[in-house]
Structure formats: C-alpha cells, structure tokens
C-alpha positions as CSV (number, residue, x, y, z in Angstrom):
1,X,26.7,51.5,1.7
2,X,23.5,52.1,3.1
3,X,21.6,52.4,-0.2
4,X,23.5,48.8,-0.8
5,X,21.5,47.4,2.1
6,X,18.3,48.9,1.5
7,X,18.3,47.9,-2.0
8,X,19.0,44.1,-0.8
9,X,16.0,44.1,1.6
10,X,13.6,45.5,-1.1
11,X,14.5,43.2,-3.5
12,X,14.5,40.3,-1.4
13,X,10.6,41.5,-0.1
14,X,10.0,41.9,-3.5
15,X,11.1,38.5,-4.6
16,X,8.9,36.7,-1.5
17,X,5.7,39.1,-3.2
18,X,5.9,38.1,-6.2
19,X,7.7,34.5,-6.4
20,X,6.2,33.6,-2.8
21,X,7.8,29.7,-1.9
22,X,4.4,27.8,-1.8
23,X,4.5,28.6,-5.6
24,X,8.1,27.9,-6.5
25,X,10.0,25.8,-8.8
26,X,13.1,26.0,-7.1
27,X,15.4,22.5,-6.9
28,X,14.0,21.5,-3.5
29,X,9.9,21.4,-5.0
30,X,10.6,19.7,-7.9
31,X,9.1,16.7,-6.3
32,X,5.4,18.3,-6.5
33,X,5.9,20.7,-9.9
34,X,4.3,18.1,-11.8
35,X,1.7,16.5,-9.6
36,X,-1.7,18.0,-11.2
37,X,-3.8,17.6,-13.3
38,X,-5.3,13.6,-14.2
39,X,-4.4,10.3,-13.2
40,X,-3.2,8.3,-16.1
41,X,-5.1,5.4,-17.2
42,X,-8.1,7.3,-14.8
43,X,-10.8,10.2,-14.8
44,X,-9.7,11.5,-11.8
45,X,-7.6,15.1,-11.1
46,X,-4.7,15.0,-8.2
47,X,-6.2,17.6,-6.3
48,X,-9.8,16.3,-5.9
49,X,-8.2,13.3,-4.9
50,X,-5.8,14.9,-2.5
51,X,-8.6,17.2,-0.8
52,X,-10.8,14.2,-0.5
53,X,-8.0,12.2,1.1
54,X,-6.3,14.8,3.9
55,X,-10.0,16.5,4.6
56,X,-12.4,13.7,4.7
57,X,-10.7,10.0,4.7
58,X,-7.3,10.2,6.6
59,X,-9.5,11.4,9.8
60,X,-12.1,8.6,9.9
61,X,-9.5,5.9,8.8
62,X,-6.6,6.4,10.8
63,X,-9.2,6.6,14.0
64,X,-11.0,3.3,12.5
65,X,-7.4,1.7,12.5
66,X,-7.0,2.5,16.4
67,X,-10.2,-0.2,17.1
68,X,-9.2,-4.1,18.6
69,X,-10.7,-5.6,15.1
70,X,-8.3,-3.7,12.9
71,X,-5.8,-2.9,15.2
72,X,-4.7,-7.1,15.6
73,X,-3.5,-8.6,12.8
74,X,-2.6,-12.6,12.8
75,X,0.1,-13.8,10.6
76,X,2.6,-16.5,9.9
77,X,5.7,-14.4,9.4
78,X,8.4,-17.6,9.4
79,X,6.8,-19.0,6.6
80,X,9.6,-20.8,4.3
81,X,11.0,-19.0,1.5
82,X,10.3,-20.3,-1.6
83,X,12.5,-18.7,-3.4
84,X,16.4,-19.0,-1.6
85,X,17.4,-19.7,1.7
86,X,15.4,-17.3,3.9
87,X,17.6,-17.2,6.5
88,X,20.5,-15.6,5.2
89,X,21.1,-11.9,5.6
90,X,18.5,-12.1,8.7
91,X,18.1,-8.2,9.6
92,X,20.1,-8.2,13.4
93,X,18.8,-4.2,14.0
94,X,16.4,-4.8,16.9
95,X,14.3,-2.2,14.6
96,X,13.5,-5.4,12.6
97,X,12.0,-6.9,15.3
98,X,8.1,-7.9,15.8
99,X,6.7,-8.2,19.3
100,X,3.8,-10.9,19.2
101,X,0.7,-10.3,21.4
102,X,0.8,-12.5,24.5
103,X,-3.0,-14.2,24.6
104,X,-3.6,-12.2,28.3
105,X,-3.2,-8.8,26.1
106,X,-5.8,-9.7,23.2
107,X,-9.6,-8.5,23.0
108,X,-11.5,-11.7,25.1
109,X,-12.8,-12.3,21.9
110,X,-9.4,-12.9,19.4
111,X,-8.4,-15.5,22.1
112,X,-7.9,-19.0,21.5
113,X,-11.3,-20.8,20.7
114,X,-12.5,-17.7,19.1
115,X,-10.1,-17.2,16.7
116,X,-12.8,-17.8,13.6
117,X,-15.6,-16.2,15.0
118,X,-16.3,-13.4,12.6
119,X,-16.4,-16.2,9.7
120,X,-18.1,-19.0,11.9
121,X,-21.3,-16.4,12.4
122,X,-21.6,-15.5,8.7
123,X,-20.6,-19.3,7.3
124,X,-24.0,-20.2,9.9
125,X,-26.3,-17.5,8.4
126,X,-25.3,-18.3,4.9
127,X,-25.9,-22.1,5.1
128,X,-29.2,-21.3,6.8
129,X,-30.4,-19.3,4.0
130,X,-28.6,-21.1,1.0
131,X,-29.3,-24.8,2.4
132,X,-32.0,-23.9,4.4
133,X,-34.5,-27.2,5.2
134,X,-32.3,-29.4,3.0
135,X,-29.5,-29.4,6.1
136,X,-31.6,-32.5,7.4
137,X,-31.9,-34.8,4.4
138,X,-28.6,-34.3,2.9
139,X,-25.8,-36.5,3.8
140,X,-22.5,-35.5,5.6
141,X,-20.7,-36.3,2.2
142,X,-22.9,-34.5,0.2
143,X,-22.4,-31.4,3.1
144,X,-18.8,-32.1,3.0
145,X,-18.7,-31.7,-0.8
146,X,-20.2,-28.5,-1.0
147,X,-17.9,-26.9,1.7
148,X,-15.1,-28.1,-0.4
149,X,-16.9,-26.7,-3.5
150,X,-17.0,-23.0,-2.0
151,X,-13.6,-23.1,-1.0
152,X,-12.6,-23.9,-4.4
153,X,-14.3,-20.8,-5.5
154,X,-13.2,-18.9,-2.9
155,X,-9.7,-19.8,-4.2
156,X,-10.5,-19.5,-7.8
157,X,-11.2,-15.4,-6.6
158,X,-8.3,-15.3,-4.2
159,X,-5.2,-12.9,-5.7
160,X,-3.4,-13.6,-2.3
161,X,-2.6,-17.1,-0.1
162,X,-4.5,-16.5,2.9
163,X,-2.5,-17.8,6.0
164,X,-5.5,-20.8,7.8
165,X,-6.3,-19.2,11.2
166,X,-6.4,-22.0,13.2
167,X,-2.8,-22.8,12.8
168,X,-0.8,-22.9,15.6
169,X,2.0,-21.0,13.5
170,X,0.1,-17.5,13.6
171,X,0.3,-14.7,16.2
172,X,-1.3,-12.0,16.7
173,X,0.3,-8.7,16.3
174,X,-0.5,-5.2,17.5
175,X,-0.1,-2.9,14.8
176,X,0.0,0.4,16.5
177,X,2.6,-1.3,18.9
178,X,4.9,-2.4,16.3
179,X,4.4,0.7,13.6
180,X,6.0,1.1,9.9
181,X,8.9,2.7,9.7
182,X,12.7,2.6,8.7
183,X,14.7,-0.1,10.2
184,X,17.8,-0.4,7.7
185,X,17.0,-2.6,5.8
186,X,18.3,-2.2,3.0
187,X,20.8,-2.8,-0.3
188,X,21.1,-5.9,-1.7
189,X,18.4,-7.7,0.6
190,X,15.7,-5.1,-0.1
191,X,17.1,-5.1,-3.5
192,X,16.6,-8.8,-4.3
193,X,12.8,-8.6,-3.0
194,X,12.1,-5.7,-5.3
195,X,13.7,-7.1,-8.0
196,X,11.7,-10.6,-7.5
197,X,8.5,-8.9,-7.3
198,X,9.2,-6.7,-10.3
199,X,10.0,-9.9,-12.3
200,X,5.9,-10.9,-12.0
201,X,5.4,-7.8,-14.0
202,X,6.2,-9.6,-16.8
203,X,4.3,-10.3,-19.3
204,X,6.2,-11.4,-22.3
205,X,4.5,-10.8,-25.7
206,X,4.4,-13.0,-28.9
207,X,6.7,-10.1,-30.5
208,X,9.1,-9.8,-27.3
209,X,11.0,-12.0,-25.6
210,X,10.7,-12.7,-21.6
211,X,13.7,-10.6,-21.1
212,X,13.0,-7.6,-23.4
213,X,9.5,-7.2,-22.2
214,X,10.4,-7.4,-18.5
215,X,11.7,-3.6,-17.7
216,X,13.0,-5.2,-13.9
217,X,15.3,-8.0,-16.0
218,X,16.5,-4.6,-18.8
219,X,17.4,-3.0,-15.6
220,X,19.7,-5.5,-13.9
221,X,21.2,-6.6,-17.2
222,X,22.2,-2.6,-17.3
223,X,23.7,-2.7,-13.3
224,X,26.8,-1.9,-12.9
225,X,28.9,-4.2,-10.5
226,X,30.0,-1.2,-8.0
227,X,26.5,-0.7,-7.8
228,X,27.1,2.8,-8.9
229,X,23.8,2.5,-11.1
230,X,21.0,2.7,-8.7
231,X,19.3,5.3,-10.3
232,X,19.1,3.9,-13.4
233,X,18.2,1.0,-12.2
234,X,15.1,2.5,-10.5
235,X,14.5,4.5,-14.0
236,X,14.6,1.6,-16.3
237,X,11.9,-0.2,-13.7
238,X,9.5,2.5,-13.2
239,X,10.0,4.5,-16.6
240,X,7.0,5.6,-18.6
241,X,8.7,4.1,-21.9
242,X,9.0,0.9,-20.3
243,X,4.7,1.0,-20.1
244,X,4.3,1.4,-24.2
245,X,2.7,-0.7,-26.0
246,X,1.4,-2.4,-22.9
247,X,-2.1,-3.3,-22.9
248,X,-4.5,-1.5,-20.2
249,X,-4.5,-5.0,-17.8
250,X,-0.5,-5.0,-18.2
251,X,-0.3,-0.9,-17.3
252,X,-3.0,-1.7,-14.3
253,X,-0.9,-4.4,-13.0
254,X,2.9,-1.8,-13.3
255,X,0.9,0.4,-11.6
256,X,0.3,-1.2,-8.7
257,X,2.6,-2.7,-7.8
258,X,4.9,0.6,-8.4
259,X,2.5,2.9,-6.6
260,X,2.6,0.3,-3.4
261,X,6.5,0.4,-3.6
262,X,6.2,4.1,-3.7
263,X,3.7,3.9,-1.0
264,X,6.3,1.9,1.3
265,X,8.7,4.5,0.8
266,X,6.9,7.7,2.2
267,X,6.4,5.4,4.9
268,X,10.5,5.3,5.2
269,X,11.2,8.8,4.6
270,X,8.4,9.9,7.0
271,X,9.3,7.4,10.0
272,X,13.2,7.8,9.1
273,X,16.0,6.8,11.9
274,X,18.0,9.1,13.2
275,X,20.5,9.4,16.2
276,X,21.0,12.2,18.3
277,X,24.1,13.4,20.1
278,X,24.3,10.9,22.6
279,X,23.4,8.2,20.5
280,X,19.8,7.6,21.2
281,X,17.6,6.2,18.3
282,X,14.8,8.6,16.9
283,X,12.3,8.3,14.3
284,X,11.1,11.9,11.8
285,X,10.6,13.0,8.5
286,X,13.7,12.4,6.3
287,X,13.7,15.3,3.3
288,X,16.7,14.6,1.9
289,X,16.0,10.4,1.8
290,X,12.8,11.3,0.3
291,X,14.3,13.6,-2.4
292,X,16.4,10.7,-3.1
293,X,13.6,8.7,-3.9
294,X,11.4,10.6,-5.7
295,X,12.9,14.1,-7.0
296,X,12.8,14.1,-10.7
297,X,16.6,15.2,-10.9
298,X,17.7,12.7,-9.0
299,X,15.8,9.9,-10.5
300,X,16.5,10.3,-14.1
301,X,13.1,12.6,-14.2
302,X,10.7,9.4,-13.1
303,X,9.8,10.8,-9.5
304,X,6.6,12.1,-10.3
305,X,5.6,9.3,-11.8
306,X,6.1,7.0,-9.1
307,X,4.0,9.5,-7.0
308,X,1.3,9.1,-9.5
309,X,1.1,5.7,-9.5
310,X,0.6,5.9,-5.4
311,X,-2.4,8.1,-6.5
312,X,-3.4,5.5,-8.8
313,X,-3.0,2.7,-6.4
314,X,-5.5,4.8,-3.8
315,X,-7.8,5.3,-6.2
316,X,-8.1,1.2,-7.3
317,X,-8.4,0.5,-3.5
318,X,-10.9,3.2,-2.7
319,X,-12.9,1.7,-5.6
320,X,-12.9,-1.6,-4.1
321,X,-14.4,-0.2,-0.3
322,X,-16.7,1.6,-2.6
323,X,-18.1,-1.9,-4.5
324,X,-18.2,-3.5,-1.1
325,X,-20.0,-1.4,0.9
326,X,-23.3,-3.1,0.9
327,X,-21.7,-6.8,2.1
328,X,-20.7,-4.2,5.3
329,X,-24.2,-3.4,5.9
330,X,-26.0,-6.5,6.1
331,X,-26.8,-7.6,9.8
332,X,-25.3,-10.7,10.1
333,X,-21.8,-9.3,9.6
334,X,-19.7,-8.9,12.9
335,X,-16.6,-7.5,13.7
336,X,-16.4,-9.5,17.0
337,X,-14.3,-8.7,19.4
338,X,-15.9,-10.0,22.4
339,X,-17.5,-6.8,23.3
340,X,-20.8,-5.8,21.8
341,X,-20.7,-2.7,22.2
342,X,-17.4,-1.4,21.0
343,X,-17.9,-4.1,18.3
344,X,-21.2,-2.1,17.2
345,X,-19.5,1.2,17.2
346,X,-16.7,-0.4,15.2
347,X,-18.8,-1.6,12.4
348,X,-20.8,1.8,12.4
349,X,-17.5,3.8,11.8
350,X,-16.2,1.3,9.0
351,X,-20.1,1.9,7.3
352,X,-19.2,5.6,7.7
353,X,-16.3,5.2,5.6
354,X,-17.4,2.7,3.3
355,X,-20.2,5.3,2.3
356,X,-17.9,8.5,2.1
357,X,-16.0,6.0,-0.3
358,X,-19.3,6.2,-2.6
359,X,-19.2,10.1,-2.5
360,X,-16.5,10.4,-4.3
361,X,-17.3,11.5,-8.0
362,X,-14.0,9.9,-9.6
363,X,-14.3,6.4,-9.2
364,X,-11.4,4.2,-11.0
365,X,-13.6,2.2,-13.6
366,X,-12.9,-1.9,-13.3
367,X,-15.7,-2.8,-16.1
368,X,-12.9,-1.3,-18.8
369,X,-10.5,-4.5,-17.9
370,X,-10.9,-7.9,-19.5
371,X,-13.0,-7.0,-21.9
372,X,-11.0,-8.7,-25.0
373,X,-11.5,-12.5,-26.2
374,X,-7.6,-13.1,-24.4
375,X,-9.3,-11.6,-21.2
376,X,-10.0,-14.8,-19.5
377,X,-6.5,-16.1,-19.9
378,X,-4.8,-12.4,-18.9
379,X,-7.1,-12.5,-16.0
380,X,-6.0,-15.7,-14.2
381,X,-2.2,-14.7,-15.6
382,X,-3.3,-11.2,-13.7
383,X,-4.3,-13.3,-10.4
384,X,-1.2,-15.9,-10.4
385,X,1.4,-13.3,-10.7
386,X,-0.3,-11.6,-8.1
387,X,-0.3,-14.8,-5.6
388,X,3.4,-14.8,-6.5
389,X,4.3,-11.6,-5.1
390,X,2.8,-12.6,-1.8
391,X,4.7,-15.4,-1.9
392,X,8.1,-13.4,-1.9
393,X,7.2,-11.1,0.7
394,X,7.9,-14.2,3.0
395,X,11.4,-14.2,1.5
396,X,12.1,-10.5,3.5
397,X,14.4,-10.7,6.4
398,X,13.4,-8.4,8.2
399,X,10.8,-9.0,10.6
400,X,8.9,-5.6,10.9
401,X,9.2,-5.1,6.8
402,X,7.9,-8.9,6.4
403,X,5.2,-7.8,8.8
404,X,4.0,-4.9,6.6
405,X,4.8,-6.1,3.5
406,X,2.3,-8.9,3.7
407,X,-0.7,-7.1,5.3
408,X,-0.5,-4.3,2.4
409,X,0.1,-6.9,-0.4
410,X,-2.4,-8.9,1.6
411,X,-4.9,-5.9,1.7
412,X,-4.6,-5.0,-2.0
413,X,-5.0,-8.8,-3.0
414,X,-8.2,-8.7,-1.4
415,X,-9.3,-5.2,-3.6
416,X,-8.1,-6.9,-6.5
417,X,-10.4,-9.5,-5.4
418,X,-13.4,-7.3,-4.5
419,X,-12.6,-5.3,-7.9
420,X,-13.0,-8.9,-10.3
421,X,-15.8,-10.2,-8.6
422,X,-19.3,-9.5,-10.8
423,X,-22.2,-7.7,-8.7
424,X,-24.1,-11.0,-8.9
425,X,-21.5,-12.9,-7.2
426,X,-21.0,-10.1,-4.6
427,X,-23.1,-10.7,-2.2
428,X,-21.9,-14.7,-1.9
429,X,-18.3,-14.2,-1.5
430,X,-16.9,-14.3,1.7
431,X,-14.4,-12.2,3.4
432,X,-11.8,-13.9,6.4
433,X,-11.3,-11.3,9.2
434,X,-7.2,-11.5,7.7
435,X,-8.8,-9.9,4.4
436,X,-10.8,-7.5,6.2
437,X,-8.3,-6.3,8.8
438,X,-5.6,-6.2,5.8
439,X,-8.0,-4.2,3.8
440,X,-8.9,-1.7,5.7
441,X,-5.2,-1.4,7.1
442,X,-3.6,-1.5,3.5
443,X,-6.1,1.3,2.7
444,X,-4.9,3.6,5.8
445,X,-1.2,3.5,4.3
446,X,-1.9,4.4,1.3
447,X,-4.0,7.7,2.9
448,X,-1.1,7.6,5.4
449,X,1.1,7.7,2.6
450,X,-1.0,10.9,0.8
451,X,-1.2,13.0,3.9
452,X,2.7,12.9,4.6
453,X,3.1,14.2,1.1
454,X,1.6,17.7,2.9
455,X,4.2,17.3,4.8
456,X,6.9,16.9,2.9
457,X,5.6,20.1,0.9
458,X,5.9,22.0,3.9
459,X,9.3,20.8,4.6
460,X,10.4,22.2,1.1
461,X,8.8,25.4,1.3
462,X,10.6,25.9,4.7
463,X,13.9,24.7,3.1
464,X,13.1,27.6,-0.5
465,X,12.8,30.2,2.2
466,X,15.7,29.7,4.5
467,X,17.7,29.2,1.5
468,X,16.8,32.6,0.4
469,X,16.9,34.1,3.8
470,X,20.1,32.5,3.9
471,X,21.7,33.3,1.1
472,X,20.4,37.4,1.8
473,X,22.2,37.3,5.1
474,X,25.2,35.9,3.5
475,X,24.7,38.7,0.7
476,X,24.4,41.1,3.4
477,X,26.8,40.5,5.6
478,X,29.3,40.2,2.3
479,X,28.5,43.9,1.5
C-alpha cells in the first residue's frame, strides 16, 4: 500500500517536470495552442506584438486614458434607429444604464461655451496660414464657400458620422465612471446588431450572388429555430473558408470588424457579472464565458482565429497613431481642458505614446490596399459600409453597450481615416476632439483587450494544475 502511494506522488512530480502547465495542451489551453507565429494578411509575429503591448503600451495608455481630455467623451446616444423601432427590447438591467456628467463636474474648460475649443484654436491657426492676408479682401460668401468646401472634404475622408458638438442633444460622459463591462445584454437583441453589422461585410462579386457571398446571410439561412445553432452560427460568420477568394481590401475589412467583436468580448468575459450569496452584484473574470467564446472545441475550431484578428485589428490601429504622430507635435494643437498645465502634461504623454508607436518594427503596411484600377470604387464601397456600421450601433438598446459601441467604432473610423489619407494631405486634415478622444480610447481596449488575454492564460494554467492535483488526491484517497 505504501509503495501504491509513493509511486503516485513520483509520478505525479514527474508529470509537473516534465509536462509543467504553462506548456500544456490540455482541454482548458486550447484557447492559446495556436496563437504564434504571424499575423495573416501582416509581417508581424504574436509574440513581438504581445511583449510590445503588456510591457511598453498598456502602461502609458491606460494612464493617458485616466486624463480630463480623454477621460470625457460627448455623445448623442438616443439618436433614432434607422434600422427598426429602437425602442423595443430597451435593456431594463440598471447595468445598462449611462450616468451623464452634470456641467458642475466637467473640466472648466469642456463646459458650455467651450465645448469647440480644441478645433476653434487649430481652425484660427490654419486660416491664418492658408488664407493669410487674403482674410481682408475676400468676401463673406467667398469665406463662406470655402468653409463649406473643407467640410466637404472632411466628409469625403470621414469612415464614421461624427455627432455636431454644439448640439444640445450631446452629453458628456465619464468613461472611467461608467466602465465596459457585462450588463446582460444579450440573445436576440445583441444578436440582431451583430448580425446587421456583419451584413456590411458584404461585398457581392460579379460571380456570387449577395447572399452567397455574404457569410453573416449563409449563417442565418443555416439557424435553427430553437436557436440550438449558435455555434455554427458564429463559425459560418468568422470562418477562414468564408475569407477565400476575397480580395486583400475585402479580408481587411472581415478582419476588423471580427477582431473588434472579439475585442468587445474579452471585455465581457473579463468584467463578467456575478452574484454572491446574498445576492449582491459583482464584476470578475469569467473563464468558462470566455471559453465559450473563443475555445477552438467549442467553436467549431474558429477561436483562434477570432483572437487573431483582435491582433490584427491592434496592429491597423497602432499603425494609424504611428502615421499621425507628427499632426500631435505641432504647437498649435491643444488638448484644452481649461488648465494649462495639466493640458501640457497631457499632450506630452500622448507624444510619448505616439513615438513608442513608431518603435515598433512590424508596422501593418496600408500602401498594399487600393492599388488595382477598381480601387477607387472599393475604396468609397470600403468607407460607406463602414458609416453604416456606425449607424447601427445607435440601434443597441442598451445604454452602456450603445455607449461603447460607438466610441470604439468611432475610434477605429477615425484610424481608417488616418490610414487612407496620403502624407501630402496629412498635415491639412483636421481631427474633432470626438475623433481624438475616441481614438486614443478605442486604442486602450484593444491593449485592454491583449493584456487580459495574460490573464485568462493564468486562469487556465491554475485550472490544468488543480485538475491534476485534483484528480491525484481523488487517485489517492481511492487507493
């Protein structure tokens, strides 16, 4: 009996030596198995990208976040619905709910009669160097004209509706006071917003028709009415078959929008609800919902890649903060507040980023899309569908999700903006303190998003080792 025992524990040493759980590829880490190696459609390797993230970014951004410019965000979130009545199925969790920033509470700066001052200081630089002595001998028309013709370019770049910031039908919101995170929502409400958004991904081919091309429409058509086929709906939707024969602009544009919905989702399983023996709401990691979402076994095998497309996502964003660096550094660019000097240290920390952006020696490469003699036509296809899905986010009925939703569809409009704008055109554009704030914001979830993954590994290793120490005690106590 004793030799039984002894036997056990050696062999169970032996098997944390040699097969320790960091390593494994038990059930519970099939999640991560695959995640090495390159980023499709990129030059760049998982773990570069992943050390780069969690060592150098996720510090400096998720402290730059914390700051009054980026930390308020103003939005119209009851704009109509353009797609079905957007009142019905109205979340009722008070998780859904958005507390607005009474005027007292806001920076002296984001107040009332300051609400366009970031825009108003560059607009006045950039008229007196474009316009210069000419101000005095044109005529108000002629003035009026011009404004009118720079905001048609600025619309002709713009992948998103920007909300207009002196409406009375914004608010500000604190971010940090009203944070991302699982408010059940969900089923057929979340389901109908997915599958509206997944519908812009189509883009039917002279070959195909609308509903063969479309891998969203394949999957619905294949949905059971019990709703028993969830996950094949999510394979059929995020499948690598479903991306052959796409062109590179068609893959770029899947990706996306998959690695954001992946994004949203490590922002679920990490800020998860729970309820604790007396009933009292909590928010933690969620292993098992986040298996559900993204273990290969459990999603028909697609799980890793719709973790790859996250990384794919980070990298297109990390691109764009990369190309506009040098807009950031010119002097007559303020991130106003109404106090100069936390407004100086603000702008010196987003420089800070912006440059450790530039060190990184994997860069997604823009100047490979559009290249063809269709490219003008994909392009503006490329921006519309884009403007769409920021349409439907306004169709989400839950406050908190609508909240999100649009500042990191917001903030990846504006890198796909950034992205397809030529160098020589660069330095003219302009940027509204909504595309800034979303930017910068959008970019923190997606590092957010890449730092939890850490911790989602360390949650599985825990769970491989108390199985086995588990399963030897069980062993043990059998003998």
């Amino acid at each position: 009996m004793v030799w039984k025992i002894f036997l056990l524990q050696i062999t169970f040493l032996c098997s944390l030596y040699f097969f320790p759980p960091p390593v494994s590829t038990g059930k519970n880490e099939k999640c991560f198995c695959q995640l090495s190696g390159m980023v499709d459609d990129c030059f760049c390797d998982i773990e570069t990208l992943e050390s780069f993230n969690n060592e150098k970014v996720y510090p400096l951004v998720s402290k730059l976040i914390e700051r009054d410019f980026f930390r308020y965000y103003k939005a119209n979130l009851f704009k109509e619905c353009f797609l079905w009545d957007g009142d019905r199925g109205l979340c009722g969790s008070e998780s859904c709910g958005v507390k607005v920033c009474d005027e007292n509470d806001l920076p002296i700066g984001l107040r009332p009669g300051n609400f366009n001052k970031f825009s108003e200081n560059i607009k006045d630089c950039e008229k007196s160097e474009s316009l210069g002595h000419l101000n005095s001998t044109l005529s108000n028309i002629t003035l009026d004209s011009l404004d009118k013709w720079d905001k048609h370019d600025d619309e002709e770049q713009n992948f998103c509706d920007l909300d207009d910031e002196t409406s009375i039908d914004l608010n500000y919101i604190d971010l940090l006071n009203n944070p991302e995170r699982y408010t059940g929502y969900k089923g057929p409400l979340a389901w109908r917003i997915w599958k509206a958004i997944y519908e812009e991904n189509c883009f039917p081919s002279d070959s195909m028709t609308k509903k063969q091309s479309n891998p969203i429409l394949k999957a619905f058509a294949t949905k059971k009415e019990d709703g028993g086929s969830r996950s094949s709906f999510f394979h059929t939707l995020s499948s690598s078959a479903s991306l052959q024969g796409m062109c590179l602009e068609k893959r770029v544009f899947y990706r996306v929008v998959s690695g954001l919905h992946s994004s949203i989702n490590i922002h679920l399983c990490a800020n998860y609800q729970f309820k604790d023996g007396w009933d009292q709401e909590y928010w933690g990691p969620n292993l098992d919902e986040f298996q559900r979402r993204f273990d290969p076994e459990k999603t028909n095998g697609e799980g890793t890649l719709r973790l790859k497309n996250l990384y794919f996502i980070y990298l297109l964003e990390l691109r764009a903060l990369s190309k506009v660096a040098s807009y950031f550094t010119k002097d007559n660019i303020f991130l106003f507040t109404g106090n100069p000097t936390s407004d100086v240290v603000t702008k010196r920390m987003l420089i800070d980023l912006l440059q450790l952006t530039k060190e990184f020696p994997m860069h997604f490469d823009e100047g490979i899309l559009f290249q063809d003699k269709n490219s003008k036509g994909l392009k503006r296809e490329f921006r519309e569908r884009f403007r769409n899905i920021t349409r439907i986010i306004d169709c989400v009925t839950c406050e908190k999700c609508r909240l999100w939703g649009k500042l990191q569809t917001q903030g990846l409009g504006t890198a796909l903006k950034i992205l397809f704008t030529s160098y020589d055109k660069l330095d003219k554009f302009h940027l509204r303190r909504q595309e800034i704030v979303s930017l910068v914001n959008a970019f923190a979830r997606l590092s957010n998003s890449i730092n939890n993954l850490e911790l989602f590994r360390q949650m599985l290793t825990e769970a491989v080792t108390n199985d086995v120490e588990n399963k030897s005690l069980k062993y043990q106590d059998e003998l």
